[in-house]
C-alpha positions in Angstrom: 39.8 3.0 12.9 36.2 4.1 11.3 33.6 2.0 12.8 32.3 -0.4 9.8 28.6 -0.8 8.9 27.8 -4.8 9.2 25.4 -5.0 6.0 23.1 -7.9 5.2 21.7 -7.8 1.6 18.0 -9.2 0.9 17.9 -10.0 -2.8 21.0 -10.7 -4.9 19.3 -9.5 -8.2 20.0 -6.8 -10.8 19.6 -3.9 -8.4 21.9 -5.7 -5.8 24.6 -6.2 -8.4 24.7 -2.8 -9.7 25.5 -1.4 -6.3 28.1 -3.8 -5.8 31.2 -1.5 -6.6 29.8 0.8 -4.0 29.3 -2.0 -1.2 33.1 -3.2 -2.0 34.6 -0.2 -3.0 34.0 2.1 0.5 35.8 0.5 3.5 32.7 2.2 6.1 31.2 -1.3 4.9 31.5 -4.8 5.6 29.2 -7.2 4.1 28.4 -9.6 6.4 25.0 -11.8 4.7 23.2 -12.4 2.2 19.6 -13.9 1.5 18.1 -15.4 -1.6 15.9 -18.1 -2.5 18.2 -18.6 -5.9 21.1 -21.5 -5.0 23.8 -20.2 -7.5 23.4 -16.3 -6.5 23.7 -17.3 -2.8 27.2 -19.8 -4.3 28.3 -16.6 -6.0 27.5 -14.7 -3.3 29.8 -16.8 -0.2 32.6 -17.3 -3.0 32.6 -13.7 -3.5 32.3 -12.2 0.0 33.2 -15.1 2.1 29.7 -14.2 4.0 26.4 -16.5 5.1 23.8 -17.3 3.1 20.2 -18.0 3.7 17.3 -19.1 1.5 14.8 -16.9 3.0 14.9 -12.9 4.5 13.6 -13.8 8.0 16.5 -16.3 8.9 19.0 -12.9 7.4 17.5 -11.0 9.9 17.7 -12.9 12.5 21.7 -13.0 12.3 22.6 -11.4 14.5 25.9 -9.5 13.0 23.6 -8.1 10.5 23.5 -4.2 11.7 21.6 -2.6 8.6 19.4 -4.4 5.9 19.8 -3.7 2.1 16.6 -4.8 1.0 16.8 -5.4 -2.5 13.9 -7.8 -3.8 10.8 -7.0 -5.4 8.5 -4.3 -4.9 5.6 -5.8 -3.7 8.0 -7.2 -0.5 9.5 -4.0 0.4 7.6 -3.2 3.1 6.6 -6.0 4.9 10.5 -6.7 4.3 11.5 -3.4 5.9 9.1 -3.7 9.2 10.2 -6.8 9.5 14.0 -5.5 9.8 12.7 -2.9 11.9 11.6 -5.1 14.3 14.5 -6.5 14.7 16.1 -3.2 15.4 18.0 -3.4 12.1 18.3 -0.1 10.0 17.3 -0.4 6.3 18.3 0.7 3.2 15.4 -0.3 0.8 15.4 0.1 -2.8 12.8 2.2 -5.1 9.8 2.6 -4.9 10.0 2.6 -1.3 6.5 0.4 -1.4 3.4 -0.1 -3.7 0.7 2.0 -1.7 1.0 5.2 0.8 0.0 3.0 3.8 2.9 1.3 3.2 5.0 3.7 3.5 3.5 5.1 6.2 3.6 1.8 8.2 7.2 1.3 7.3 8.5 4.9 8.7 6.1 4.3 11.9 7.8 0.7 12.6 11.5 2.5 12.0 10.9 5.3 14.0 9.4 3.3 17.1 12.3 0.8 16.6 14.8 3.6 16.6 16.0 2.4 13.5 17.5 4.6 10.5 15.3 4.0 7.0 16.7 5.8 3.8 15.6 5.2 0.1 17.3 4.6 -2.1 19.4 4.0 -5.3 17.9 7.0 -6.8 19.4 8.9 -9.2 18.9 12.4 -7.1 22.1 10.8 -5.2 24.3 11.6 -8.3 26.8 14.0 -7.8 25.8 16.1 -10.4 22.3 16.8 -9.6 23.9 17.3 -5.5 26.1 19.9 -6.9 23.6 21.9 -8.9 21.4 21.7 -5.9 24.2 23.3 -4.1 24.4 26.0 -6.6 20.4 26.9 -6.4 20.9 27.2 -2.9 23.4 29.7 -3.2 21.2 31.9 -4.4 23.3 33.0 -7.4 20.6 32.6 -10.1 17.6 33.0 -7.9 15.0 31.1 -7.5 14.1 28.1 -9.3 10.9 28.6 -12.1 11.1 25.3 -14.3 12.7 22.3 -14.6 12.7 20.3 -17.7 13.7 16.1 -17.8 13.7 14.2 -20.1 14.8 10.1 -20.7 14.5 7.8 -23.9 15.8 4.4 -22.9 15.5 0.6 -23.8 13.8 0.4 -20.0 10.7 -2.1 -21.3 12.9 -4.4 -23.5 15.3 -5.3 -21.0 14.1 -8.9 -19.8 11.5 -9.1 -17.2 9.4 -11.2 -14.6 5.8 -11.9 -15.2 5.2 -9.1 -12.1 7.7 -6.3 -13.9 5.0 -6.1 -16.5 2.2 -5.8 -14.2 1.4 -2.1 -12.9 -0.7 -3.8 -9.9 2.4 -5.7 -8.8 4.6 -2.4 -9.0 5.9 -2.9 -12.8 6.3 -0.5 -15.8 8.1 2.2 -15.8 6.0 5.0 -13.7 6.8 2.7 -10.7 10.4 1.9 -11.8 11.8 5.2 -13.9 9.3 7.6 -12.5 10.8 7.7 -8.7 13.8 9.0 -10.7 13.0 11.4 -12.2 10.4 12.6 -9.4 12.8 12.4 -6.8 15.4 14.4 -9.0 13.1 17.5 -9.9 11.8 17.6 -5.9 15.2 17.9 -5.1 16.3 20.4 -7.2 12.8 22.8 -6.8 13.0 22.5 -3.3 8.9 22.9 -2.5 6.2 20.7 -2.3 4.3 19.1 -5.1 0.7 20.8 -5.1 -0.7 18.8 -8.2 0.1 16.3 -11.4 -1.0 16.2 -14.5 -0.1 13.4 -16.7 -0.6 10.9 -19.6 0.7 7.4 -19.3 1.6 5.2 -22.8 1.2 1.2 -23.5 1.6 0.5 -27.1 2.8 -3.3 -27.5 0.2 -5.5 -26.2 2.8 -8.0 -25.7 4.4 -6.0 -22.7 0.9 -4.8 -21.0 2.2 -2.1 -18.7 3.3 1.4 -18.7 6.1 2.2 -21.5 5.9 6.0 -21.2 4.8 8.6 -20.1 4.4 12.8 -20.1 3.9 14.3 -17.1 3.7 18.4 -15.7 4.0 18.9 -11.9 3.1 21.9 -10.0 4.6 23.2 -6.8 3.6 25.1 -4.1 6.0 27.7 -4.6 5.1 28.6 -7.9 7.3 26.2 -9.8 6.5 23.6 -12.7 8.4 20.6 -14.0 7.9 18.4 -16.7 9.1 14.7 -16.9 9.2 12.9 -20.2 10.2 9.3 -20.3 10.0 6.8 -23.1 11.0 2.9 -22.5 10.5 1.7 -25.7 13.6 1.4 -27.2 13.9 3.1 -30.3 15.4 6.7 -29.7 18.5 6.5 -27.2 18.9 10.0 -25.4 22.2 9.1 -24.1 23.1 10.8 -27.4 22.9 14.0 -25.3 25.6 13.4 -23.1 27.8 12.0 -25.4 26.9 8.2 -25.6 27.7 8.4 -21.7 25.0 5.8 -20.3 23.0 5.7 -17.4 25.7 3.8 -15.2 28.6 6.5 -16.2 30.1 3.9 -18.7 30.4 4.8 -22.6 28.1 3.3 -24.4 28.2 2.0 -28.2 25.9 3.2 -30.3 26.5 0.6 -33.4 25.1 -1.3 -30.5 21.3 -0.3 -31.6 18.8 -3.0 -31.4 20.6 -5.1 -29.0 17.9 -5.2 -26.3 14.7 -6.7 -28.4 17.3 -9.3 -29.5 18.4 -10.6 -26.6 14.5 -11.2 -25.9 13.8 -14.0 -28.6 13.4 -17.5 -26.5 12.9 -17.8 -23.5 12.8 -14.4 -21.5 13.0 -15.9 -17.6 15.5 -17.8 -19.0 17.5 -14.6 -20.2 17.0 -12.8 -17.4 18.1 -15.8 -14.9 21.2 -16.6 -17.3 22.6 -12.7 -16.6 21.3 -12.3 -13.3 23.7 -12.2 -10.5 25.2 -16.0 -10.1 23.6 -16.8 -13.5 26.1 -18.0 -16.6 26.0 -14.9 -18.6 26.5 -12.9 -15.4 28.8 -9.8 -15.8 29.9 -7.4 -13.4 29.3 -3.6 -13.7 31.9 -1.9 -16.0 34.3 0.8 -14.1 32.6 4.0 -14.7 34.7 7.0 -16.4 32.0 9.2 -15.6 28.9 9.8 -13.0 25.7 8.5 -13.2 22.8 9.9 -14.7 19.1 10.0 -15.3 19.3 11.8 -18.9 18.4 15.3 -19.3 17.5 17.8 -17.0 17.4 21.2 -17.7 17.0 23.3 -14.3 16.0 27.4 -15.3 16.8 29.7 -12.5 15.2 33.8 -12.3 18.7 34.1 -13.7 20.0 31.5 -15.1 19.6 27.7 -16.5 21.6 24.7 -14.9 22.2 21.3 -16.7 23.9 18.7 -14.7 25.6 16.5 -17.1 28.1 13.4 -15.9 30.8 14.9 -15.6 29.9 18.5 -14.0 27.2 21.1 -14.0 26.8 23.4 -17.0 25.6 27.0 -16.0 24.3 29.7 -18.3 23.8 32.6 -16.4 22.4 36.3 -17.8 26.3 37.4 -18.7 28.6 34.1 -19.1 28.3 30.0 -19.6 30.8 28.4 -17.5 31.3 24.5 -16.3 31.9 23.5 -13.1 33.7 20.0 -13.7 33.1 16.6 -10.8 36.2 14.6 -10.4 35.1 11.2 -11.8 34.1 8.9 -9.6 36.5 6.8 -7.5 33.5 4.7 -5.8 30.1 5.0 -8.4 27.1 5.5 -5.3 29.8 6.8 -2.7 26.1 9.4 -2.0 24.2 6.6 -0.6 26.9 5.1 1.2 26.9 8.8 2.8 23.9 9.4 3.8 23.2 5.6 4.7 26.7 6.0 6.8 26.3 9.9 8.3 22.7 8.4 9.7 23.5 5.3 11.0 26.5 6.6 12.8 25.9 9.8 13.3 22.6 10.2 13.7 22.2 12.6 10.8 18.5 12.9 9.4 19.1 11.6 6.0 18.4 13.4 2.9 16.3 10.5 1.3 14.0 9.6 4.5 11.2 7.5 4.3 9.1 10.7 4.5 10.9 11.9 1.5 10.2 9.1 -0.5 7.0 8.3 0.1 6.0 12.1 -1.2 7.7 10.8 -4.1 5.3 7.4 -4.4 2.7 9.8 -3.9 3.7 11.8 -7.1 4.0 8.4 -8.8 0.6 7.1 -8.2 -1.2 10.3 -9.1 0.7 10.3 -11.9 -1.0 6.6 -12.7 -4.5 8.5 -11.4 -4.1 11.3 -14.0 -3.8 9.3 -16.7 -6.6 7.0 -15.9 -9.3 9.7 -15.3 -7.5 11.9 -17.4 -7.6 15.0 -15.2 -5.3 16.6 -12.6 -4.6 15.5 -9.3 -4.2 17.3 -6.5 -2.0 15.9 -3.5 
């Protein structure tokens, strides 16, 4: 028998409930706690798992059956959340952004590393299978080396209903903090050097949600290579429409469906969001997913050829032939993290999306905030 990992979840939000399927879905887990200052998520939470409860992240820590921490809360306690857990010898698995500042993330991989713990970042969307596979392709060398990379992302991200702090780019809200990491974390992946500089321009157009709704950005890499990250949150345009009205989660979306997010925020928006949040009355769990996840488009062009993951598989036009190399669909949606959370944990494997990893990517991220303000390009 596979040795299980005893998981204690900090936060029983939005981001907690999407990675429910995975948590339940993959027997290398067992989820043992969960900690939320909420009353009806933590009800939801011991009716559902038949696991403790506690008010407050400390008193999860200090249970003692709790082997790894999924920290899973707001930004602005992810670190002090995750040196905390180290302490306590506890491996973590913390959300994006890893933190809100680069000393953060430095003091969180310092406090892992002298507590021997594991700490990997993540849901990101560089965990789908799609954009592993095509990474897997550029390393074989078949098209060369990589030159550009192209993504692009049009969602309803800024209508969808919010905390005072999600709207506030000091506290760690719009969407360069929240989409950004995506995106950044997919195209450093897939280019495989360093970022040498960023150049970008940020957008807030409705006064009424103060914070970062878009945003154009070009990066440069050491090797040579450039990217460029487009992202709009301002639900009008849906590019879903590129891959087939296949949404973000890997669930088909309707597209009669238009308008549906700006609706739902008339009245009360903290009372929206509380109402569908995990234990709340509107509460719904994740659909099954037909398909894998995805961060819209991404367009990867090789020496010798382009790549475009899509959900299900990798398109590749090479100099002579355009082929597909189809993905099963899912069985478990986030079966990657539960991987690479697993593989180091157990096996001691260095994980794929360290601490170190992720904090290049907050890096990226904050110059991208820099660049806009001072509108020039920053080098890192």
């Amino acid at each position: 028998m596979i040795p299980k990992l005893k998981l204690g979840v900090a936060g029983l939000g939005r981001a907690f409930s999407i990675m429910v399927p995975a948590l339940t879905g993959d027997p290398r887990i067992e989820i043992v706690a969960g900690a939320d200052p909420r009353p009806e998520s933590r009800q939801r939470f011991e009716q559902e798992f038949q696991a403790r409860t506690y008010p407050t992240f400390d008193e999860l820590c200090a249970d003692p059956a709790v082997k790894v921490v999924y920290i899973a809360t707001p930004h602005q306690f992810h670190a002090p959340q995750a040196i905390a857990a180290a302490a306590r010898r506890k491996h973590v698995l913390v959300e994006k952004p890893m933190a809100l500042t680069l000393d953060e993330c430095r003091a969180m991989i310092a406090a892992a590393r002298d507590a021997g713990a594991q700490l990997i970042v993540g849901h990101s969307h560089s965990f789908d299978a799609p954009i592993l596979r095509a990474r897997k392709i550029i390393e074989s060398g078949a098209l060369g080396r990589v030159r550009m990379i192209s993504a692009l992302n049009y969602t309803d991200f800024l209508y969808r209903p919010r905390r005072p702090e999600e709207l506030d780019t000091q506290r760690g809200g719009g969407v360069v903090f929240n989409q950004a990491a995506h995106q950044v974390d997919i195209v450093r992946l897939l280019a495989g050097s360093p970022v040498r500089s960023v150049r970008a321009m940020t957008g807030a157009w409705d006064l009424t949600r103060p914070t970062e709704g878009a945003y154009s950005c070009q990066l440069n890499f050491a090797d040579g290579t450039f990217a460029t990250l487009i992202y709009s949150g301002y639900a009008h345009f849906d590019s879903d429409e590129f891959t087939g009205w296949i949404g973000e989660m890997g669930v088909k979306k309707d597209p009669s469906a238009y308008g549906t997010a700006r609706r739902l925020l008339e009245g009360d928006e903290l009372a929206v969001k509380n109402r569908r949040n995990y234990g709340g009355p509107a509460f719904k769990n994740v659909p099954k997913a037909d398909a894998h996840q995805h961060f819209g488009t991404v367009i990867v062009s090789c020496e010798r050829g382009d790549l475009r993951p899509l959900p299900s598989g990798v398109a590749i036009y090479a100099d002579s032939e355009q082929r597909f190399e189809p993905l099963p669909a899912p069985k478990v949606p986030r079966v990657e993290v539960i991987d690479e959370l697993y593989e180091a944990v157990v096996n001691a494997r260095p994980p794929l999306h360290s601490g170190e990893s992720a904090m290049a990517t907050l890096e990226v991220c904050l110059a991208m905030l820099r660049s806009s303000r001072e509108q020039r390009e920053i080098a890192l």
